[in-house]
VOSEKE-612256 format. One record per residue: residue number from 1; residue in three letters; x, y, z of N, C-alpha, C in turn. Coordinates in steps of 0.2 Angstrom, whole numbers. Example, Ala and Ser with C-alpha at 12.3 -4.5 7.8 and 13.67 -1.06 7.14 Angstrom:
REM VOSEKE-612256
<1,'Ala',<66,-28,39>,<62,-22,39>,<66,-16,39>>
<2,'Ser',<64,-11,35>,<68,-5,36>,<64,0,39>>
***
This chain:
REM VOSEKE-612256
<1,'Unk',<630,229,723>,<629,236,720>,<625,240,725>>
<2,'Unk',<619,235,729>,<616,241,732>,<620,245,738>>
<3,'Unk',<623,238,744>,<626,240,746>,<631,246,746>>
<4,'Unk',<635,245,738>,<641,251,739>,<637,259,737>>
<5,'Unk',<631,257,733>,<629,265,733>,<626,269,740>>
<6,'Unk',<624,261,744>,<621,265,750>,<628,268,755>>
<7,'Unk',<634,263,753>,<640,267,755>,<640,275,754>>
<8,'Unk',<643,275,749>,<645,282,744>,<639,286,744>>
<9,'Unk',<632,283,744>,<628,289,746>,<627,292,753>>
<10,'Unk',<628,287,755>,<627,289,765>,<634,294,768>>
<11,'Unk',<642,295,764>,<643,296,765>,<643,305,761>>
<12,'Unk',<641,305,756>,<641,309,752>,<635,314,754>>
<13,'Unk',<628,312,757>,<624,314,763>,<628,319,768>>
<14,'Unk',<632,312,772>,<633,317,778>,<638,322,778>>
<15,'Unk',<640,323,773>,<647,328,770>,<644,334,768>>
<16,'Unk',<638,333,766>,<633,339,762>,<629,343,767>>
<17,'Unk',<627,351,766>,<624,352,770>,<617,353,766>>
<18,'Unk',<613,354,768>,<605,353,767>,<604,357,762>>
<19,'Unk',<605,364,759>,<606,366,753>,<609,365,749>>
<20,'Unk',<616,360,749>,<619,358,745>,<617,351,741>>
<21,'Unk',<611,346,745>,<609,341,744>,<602,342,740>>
<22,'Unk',<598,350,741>,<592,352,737>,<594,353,729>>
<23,'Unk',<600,358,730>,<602,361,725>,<600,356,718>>
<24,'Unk',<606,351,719>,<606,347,712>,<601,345,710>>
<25,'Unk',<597,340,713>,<590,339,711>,<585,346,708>>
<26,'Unk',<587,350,711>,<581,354,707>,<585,358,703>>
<27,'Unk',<590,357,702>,<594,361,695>,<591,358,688>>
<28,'Unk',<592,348,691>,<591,343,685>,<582,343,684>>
<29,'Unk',<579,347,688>,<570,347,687>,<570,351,683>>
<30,'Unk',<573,359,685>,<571,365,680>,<574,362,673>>
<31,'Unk',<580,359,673>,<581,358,664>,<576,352,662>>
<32,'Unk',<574,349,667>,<569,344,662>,<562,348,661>>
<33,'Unk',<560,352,666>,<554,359,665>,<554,362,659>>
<34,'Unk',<561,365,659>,<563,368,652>,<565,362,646>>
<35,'Unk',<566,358,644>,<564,355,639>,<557,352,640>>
<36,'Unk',<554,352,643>,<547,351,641>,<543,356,640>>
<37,'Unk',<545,363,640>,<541,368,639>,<543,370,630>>
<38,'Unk',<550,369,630>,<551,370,622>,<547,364,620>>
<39,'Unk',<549,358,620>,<544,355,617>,<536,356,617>>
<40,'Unk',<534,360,621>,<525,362,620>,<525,366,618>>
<41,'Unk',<531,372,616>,<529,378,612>,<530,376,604>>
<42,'Unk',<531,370,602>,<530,369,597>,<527,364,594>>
<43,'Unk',<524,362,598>,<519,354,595>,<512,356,601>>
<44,'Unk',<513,361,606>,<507,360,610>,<506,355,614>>
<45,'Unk',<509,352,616>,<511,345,622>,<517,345,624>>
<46,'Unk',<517,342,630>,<524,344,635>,<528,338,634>>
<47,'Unk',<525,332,630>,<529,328,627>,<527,324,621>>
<48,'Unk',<531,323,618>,<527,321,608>,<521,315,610>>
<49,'Unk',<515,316,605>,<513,310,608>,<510,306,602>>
<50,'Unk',<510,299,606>,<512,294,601>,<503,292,597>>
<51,'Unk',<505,288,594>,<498,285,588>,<493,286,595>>
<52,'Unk',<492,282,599>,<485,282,605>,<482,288,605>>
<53,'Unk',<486,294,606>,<484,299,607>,<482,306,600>>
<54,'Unk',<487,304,597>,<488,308,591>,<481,306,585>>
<55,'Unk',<482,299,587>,<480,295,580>,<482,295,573>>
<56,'Unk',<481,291,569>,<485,287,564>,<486,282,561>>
<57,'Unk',<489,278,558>,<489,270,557>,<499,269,557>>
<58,'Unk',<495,263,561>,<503,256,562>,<503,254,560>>
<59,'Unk',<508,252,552>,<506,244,548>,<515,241,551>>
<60,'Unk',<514,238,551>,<519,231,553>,<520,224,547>>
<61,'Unk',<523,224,545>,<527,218,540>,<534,216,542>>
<62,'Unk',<532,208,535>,<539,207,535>,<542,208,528>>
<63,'Unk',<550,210,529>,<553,215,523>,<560,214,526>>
<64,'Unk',<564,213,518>,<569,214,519>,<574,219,516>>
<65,'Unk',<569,225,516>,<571,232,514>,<572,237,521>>
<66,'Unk',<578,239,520>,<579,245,527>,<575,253,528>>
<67,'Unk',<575,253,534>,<571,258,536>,<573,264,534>>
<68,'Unk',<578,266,528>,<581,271,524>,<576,270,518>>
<69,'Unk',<572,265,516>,<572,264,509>,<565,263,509>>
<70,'Unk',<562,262,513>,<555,262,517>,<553,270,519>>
<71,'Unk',<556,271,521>,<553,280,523>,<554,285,517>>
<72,'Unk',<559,281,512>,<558,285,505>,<551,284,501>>
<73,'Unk',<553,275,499>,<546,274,498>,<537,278,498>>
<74,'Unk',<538,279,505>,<532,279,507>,<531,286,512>>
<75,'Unk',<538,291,508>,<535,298,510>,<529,303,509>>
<76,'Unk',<528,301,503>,<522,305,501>,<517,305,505>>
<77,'Unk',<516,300,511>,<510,299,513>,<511,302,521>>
<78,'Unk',<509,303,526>,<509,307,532>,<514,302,537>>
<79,'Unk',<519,301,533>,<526,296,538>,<530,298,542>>
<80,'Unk',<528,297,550>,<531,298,558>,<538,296,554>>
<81,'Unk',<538,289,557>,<543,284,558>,<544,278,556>>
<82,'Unk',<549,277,554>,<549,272,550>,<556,269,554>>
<83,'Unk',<555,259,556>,<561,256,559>,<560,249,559>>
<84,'Unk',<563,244,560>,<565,239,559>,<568,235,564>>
<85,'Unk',<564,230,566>,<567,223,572>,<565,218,569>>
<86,'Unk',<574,217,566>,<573,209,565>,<569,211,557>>
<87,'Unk',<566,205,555>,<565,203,549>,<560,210,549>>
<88,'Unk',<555,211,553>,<550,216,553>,<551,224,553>>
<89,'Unk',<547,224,546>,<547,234,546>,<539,237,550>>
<90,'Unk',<542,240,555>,<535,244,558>,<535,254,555>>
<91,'Unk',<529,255,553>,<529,261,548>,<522,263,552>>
<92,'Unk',<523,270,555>,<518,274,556>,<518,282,554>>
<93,'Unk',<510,280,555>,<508,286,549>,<505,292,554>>
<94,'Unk',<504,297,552>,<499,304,553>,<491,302,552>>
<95,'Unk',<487,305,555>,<479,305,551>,<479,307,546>>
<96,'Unk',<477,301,539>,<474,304,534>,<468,303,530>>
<97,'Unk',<466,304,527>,<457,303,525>,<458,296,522>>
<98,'Unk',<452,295,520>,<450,288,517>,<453,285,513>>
<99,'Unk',<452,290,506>,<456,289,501>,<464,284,500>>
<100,'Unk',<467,291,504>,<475,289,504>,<476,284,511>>
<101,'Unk',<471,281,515>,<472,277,519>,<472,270,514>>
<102,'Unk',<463,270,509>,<464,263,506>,<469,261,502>>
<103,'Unk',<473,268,498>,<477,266,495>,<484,264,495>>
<104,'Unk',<486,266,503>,<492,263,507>,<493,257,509>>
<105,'Unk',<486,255,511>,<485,250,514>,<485,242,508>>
<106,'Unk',<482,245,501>,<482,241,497>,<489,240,494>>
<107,'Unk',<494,245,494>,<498,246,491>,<505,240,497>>
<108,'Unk',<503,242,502>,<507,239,506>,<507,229,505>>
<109,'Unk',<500,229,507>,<496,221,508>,<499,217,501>>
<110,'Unk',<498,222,496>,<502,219,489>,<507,216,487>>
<111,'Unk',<513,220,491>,<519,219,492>,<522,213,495>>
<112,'Unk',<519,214,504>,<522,211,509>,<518,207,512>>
<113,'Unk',<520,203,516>,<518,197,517>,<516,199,529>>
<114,'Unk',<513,194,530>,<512,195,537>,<510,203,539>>
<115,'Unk',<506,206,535>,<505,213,537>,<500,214,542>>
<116,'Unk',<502,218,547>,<496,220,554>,<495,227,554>>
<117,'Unk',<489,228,555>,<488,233,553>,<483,239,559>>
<118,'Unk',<486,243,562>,<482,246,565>,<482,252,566>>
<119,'Unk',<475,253,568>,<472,264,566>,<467,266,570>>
<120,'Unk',<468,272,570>,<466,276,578>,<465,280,578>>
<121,'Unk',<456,285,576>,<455,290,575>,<458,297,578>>
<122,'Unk',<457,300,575>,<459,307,580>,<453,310,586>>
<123,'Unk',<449,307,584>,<444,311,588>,<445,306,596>>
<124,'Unk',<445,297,594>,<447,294,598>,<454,294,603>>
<125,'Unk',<460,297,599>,<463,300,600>,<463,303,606>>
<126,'Unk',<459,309,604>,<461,316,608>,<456,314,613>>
<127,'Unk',<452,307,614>,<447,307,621>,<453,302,626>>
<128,'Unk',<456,300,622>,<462,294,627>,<466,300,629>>
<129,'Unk',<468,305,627>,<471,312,630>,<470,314,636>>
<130,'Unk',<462,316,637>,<456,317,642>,<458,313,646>>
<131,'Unk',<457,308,645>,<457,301,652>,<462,298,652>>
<132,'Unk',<469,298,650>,<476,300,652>,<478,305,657>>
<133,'Unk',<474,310,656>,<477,318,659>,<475,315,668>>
<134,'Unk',<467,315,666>,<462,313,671>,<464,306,675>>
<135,'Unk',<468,303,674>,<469,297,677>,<477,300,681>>
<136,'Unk',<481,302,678>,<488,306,680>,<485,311,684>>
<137,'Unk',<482,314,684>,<479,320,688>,<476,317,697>>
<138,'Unk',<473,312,695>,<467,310,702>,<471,305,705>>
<139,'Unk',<476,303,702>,<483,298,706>,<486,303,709>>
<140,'Unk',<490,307,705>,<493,316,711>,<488,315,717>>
<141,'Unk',<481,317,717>,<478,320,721>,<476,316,724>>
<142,'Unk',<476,309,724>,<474,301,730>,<480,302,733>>
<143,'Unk',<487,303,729>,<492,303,733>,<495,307,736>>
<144,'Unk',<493,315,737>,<495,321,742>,<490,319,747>>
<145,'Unk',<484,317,749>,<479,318,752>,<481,310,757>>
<146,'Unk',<485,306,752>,<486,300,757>,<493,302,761>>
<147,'Unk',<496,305,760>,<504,307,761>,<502,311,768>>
<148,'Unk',<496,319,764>,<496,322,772>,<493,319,778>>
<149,'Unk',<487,315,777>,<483,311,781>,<489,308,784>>
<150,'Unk',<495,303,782>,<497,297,786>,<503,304,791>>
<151,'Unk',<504,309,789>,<511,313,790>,<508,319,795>>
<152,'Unk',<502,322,793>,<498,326,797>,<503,334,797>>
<153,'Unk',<509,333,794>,<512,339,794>,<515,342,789>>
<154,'Unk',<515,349,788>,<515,351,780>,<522,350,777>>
<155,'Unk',<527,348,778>,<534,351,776>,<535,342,775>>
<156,'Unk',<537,341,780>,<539,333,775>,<532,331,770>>
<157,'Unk',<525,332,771>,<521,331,766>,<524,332,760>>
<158,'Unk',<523,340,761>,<526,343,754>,<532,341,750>>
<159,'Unk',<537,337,753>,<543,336,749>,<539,330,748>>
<160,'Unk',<538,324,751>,<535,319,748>,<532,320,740>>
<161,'Unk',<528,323,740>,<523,324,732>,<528,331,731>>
<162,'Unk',<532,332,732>,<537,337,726>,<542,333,725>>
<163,'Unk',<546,327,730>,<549,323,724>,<546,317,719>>
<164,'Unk',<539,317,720>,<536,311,715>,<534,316,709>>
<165,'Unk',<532,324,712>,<532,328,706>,<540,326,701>>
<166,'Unk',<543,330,704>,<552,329,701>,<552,322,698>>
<167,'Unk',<552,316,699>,<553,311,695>,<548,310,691>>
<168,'Unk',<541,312,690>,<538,311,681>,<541,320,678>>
<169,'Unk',<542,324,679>,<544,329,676>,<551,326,673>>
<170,'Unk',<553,324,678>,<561,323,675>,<560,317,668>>
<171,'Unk',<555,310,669>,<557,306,666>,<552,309,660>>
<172,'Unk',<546,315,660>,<545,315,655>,<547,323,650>>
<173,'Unk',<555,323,652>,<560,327,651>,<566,325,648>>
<174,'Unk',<566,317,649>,<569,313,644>,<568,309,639>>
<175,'Unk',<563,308,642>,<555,304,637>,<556,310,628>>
<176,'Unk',<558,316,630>,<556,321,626>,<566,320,621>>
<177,'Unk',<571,321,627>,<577,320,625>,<578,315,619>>
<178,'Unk',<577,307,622>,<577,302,618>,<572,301,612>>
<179,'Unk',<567,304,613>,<561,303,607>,<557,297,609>>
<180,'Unk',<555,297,611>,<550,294,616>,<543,296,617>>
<181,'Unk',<538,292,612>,<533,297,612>,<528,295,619>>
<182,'Unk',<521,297,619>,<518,295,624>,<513,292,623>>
<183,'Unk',<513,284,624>,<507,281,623>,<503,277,631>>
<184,'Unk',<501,273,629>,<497,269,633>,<500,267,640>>
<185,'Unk',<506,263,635>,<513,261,640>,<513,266,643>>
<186,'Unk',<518,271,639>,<522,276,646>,<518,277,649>>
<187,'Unk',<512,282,648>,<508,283,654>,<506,277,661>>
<188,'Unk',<505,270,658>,<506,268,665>,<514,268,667>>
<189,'Unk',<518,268,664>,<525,267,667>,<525,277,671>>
<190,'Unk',<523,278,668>,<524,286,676>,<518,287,682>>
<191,'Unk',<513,281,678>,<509,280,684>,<512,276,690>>
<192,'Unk',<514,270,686>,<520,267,690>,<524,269,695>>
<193,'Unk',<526,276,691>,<533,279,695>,<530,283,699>>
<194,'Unk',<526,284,701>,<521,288,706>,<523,283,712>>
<195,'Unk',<520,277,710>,<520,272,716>,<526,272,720>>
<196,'Unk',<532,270,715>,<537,266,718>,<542,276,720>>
<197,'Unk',<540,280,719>,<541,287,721>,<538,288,728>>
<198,'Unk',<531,287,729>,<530,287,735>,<531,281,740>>
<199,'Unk',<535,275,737>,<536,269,743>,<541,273,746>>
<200,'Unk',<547,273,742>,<553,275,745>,<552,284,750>>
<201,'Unk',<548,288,746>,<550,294,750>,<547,293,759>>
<202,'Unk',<538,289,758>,<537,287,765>,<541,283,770>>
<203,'Unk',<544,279,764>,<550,275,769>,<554,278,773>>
<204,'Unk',<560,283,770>,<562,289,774>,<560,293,776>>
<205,'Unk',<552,296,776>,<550,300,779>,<548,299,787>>
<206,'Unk',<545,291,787>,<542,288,793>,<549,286,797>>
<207,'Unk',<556,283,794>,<559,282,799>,<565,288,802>>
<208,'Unk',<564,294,799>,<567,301,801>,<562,302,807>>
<209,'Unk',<557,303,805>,<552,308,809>,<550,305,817>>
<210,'Unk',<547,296,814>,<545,291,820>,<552,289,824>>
<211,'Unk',<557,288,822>,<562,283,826>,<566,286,829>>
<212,'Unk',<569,282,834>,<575,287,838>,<583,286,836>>
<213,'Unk',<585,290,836>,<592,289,834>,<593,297,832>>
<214,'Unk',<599,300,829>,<599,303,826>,<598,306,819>>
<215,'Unk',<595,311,815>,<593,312,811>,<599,307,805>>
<216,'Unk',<604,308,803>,<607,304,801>,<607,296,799>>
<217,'Unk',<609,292,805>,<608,288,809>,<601,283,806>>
<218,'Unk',<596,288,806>,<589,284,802>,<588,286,795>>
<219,'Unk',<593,292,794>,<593,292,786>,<597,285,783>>
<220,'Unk',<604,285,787>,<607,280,783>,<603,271,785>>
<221,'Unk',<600,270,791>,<596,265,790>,<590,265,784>>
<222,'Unk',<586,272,783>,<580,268,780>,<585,269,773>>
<223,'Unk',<588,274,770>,<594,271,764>,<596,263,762>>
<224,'Unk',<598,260,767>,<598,254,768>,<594,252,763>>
<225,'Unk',<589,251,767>,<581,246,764>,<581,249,759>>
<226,'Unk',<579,256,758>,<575,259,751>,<580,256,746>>
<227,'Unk',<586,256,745>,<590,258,740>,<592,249,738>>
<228,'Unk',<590,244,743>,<588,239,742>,<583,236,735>>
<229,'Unk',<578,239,736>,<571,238,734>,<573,242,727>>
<230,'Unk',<575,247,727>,<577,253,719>,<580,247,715>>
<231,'Unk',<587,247,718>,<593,242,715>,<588,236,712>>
<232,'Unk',<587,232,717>,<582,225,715>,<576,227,709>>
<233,'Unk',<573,232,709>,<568,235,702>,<572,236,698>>
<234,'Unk',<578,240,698>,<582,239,692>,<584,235,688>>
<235,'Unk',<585,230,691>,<591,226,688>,<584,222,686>>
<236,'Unk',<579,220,686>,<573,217,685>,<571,220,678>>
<237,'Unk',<570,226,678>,<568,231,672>,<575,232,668>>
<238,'Unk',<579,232,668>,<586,229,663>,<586,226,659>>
<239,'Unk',<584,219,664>,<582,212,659>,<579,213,655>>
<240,'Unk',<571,216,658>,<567,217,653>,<568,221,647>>
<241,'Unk',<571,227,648>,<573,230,643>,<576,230,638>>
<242,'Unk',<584,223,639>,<585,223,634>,<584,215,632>>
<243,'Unk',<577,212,633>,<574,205,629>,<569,208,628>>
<244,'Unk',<567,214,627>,<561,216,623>,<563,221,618>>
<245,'Unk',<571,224,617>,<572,229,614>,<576,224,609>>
<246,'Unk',<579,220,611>,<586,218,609>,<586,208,605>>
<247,'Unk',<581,206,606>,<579,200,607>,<581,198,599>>
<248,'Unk',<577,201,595>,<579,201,589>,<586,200,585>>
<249,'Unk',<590,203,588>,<599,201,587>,<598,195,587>>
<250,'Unk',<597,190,593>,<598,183,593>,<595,178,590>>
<251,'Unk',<589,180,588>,<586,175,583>,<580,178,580>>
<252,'Unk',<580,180,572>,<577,183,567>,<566,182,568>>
<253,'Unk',<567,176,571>,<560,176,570>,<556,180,579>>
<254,'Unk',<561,182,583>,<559,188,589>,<559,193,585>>
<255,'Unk',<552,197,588>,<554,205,587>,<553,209,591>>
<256,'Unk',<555,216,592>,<555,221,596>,<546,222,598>>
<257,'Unk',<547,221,606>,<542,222,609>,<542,229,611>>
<258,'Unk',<541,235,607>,<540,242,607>,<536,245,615>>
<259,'Unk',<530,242,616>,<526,243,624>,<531,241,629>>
<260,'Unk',<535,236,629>,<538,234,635>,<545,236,637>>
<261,'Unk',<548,239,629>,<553,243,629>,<552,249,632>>
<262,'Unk',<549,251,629>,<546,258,633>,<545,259,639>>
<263,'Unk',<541,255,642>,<539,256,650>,<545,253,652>>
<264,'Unk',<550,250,651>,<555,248,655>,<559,254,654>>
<265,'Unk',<562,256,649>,<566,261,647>,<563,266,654>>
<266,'Unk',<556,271,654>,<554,274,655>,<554,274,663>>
<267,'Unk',<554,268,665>,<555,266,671>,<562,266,675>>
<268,'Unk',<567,265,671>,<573,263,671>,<574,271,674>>
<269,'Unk',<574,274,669>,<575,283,670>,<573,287,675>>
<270,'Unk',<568,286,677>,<562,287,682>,<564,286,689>>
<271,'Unk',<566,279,690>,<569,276,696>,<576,278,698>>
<272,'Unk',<580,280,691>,<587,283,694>,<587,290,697>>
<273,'Unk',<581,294,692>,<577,300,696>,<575,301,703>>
<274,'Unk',<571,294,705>,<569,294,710>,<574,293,716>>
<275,'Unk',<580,290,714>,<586,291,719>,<589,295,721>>
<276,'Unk',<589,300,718>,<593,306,716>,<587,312,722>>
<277,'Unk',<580,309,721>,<576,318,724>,<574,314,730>>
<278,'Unk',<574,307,732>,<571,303,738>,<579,307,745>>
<279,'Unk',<584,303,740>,<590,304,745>,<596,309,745>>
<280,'Unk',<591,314,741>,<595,321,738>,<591,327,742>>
<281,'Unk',<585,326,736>,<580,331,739>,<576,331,746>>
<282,'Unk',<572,324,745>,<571,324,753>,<572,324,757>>
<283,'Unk',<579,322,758>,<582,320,764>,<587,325,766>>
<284,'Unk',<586,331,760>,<590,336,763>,<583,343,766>>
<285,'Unk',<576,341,763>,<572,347,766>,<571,343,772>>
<286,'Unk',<569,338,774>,<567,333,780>,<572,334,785>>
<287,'Unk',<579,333,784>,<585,336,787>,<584,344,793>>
<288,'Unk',<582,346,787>,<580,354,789>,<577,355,793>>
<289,'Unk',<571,352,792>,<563,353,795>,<565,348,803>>
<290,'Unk',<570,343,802>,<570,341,811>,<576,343,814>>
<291,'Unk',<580,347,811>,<587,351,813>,<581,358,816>>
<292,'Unk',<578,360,814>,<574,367,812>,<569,364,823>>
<293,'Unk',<567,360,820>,<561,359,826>,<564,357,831>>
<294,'Unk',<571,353,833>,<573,349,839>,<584,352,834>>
<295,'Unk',<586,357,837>,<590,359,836>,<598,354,838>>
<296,'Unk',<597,348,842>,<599,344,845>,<600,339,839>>
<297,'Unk',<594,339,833>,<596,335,830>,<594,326,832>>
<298,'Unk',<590,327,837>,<588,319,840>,<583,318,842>>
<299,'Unk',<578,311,842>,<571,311,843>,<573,307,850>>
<300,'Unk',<568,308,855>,<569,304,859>,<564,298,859>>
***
């Protein structure tokens, strides 16, 4: 698989001219922009965000009633979501006061058997907000200051942390699409996608700039590798996604692992992203900027 995308990509490259390869990638930035600004004109966040941040209670049981008959039930009370894996009903709720928490809780535990039960203040909440923002923020800022430091030059810099910008924009433009809210997980999973966004762009970056050959030439060699290393995460985060989403079909006593769906899901997304701005976006400003500096188009 890697090898034919690195066909069909290298050759879809060299048929494009340097504006034609920016373009797409940031047509598909601006619409994830835009759906992430609709969504903060209306909830106040640029993506929904889940129990961790919001706070709330998770009760999880086992029930052999559907998550139609379940959200009925137990609408009165401040109910997200209400779903089902395998034998197990998971039901999350809004913040609500003391009252109507002991009473749900009582009402629940009477019922059903195996119940778990977890709650999350809002005040707690909104400080795991702070230190999500502040952790997403000062990774950006380790990572533009290591990219100029190792590149010393501002234009391949800049594409570097504008396509790792472009891949969390995008994936938390999907995140928004699919309903995906933001907890714990995803935000490591776009922490993640920082990293594995700055391997690939410096890979290309360093054998454009350092190598001899022409600009081409070291595009389609470091293509090679990078799209190596994508494909092989992929197919890795696949598996994982569908024996942590899907496990439950095959044998009643698995259940959906929610954390590890998520971060694979969000990774999955993110990565394809990251193919698209590494050998779309970058490789068509980088292109530019050594067409632009040596009009020959060759390093010696």
């Amino acid at each position: 698989m890697g090898s034919i995308l690195t066909e069909y990509l290298d050759s879809f490259i060299r048929g494009r001219d340097d504006k034609q390869l920016v373009t797409i990638p940031l047509v598909v930035l601006a619409l994830a922009l835009l759906v992430s600004v609709v969504v903060f004109s209306s909830t106040g966040a640029p993506v929904k965000l889940g129990l961790e941040f919001e706070g709330g209670t998770m009760i999880a049981f086992e029930t052999q009633e559907t998550a139609d008959v379940l959200e009925q039930a137990y609408s009165d009370y401040s109910l997200d979501d209400a779903r089902k894996a395998g034998d197990r009903a998971i039901l999350q709720f809004g913040p609500m006061d003391s009252e109507d928490q002991k009473e749900l809780e009582k009402d629940i535990t009477s019922k059903y058997s195996n119940v778990e039960i977890k709650q999350i203040g809002a005040l707690y909440g909104k400080e795991l907000q702070s230190q999500a923002l502040k952790a997403i923020g000062l990774s950006f800022l380790g990572m533009a200051i290591v990219v100029f430091l190792i590149f010393r030059t501002a234009v391949p810099s800049i594409a570097v942390v504008l396509s790792a910008v472009s891949d969390i924009a995008i994936a938390v433009g999907f995140m928004n699409v699919v309903g995906i809210e933001l907890s714990l997980g995803t935000v490591a999973a776009l922490l993640m996608l920082i990293g594995y966004s700055v391997d690939s762009d410096i890979l290309l970056t360093t054998r454009v700039l350092k190598r001899r050959g022409t600009v081409n030439e070291n595009i389609g060699r470091a293509m090679h590798t990078g799209l190596t290393m994508t494909t092989t995460t992929l197919a890795a985060l696949v598996v994982m996604y569908i024996v942590s989403t899907f496990s439950y079909l095959v044998t009643s006593s698995a259940s959906q692992v929610n954390l590890l769906s998520d971060i694979s899901i969000v990774l999955i997304f993110g990565l394809v992203a990251d193919i698209m701005n590494t050998w779309l976006l970058n490789t068509g400003i980088l292109r530019w900027h050594v067409n632009r500096s040596n009009p020959r188009g060759r390093r010696a």
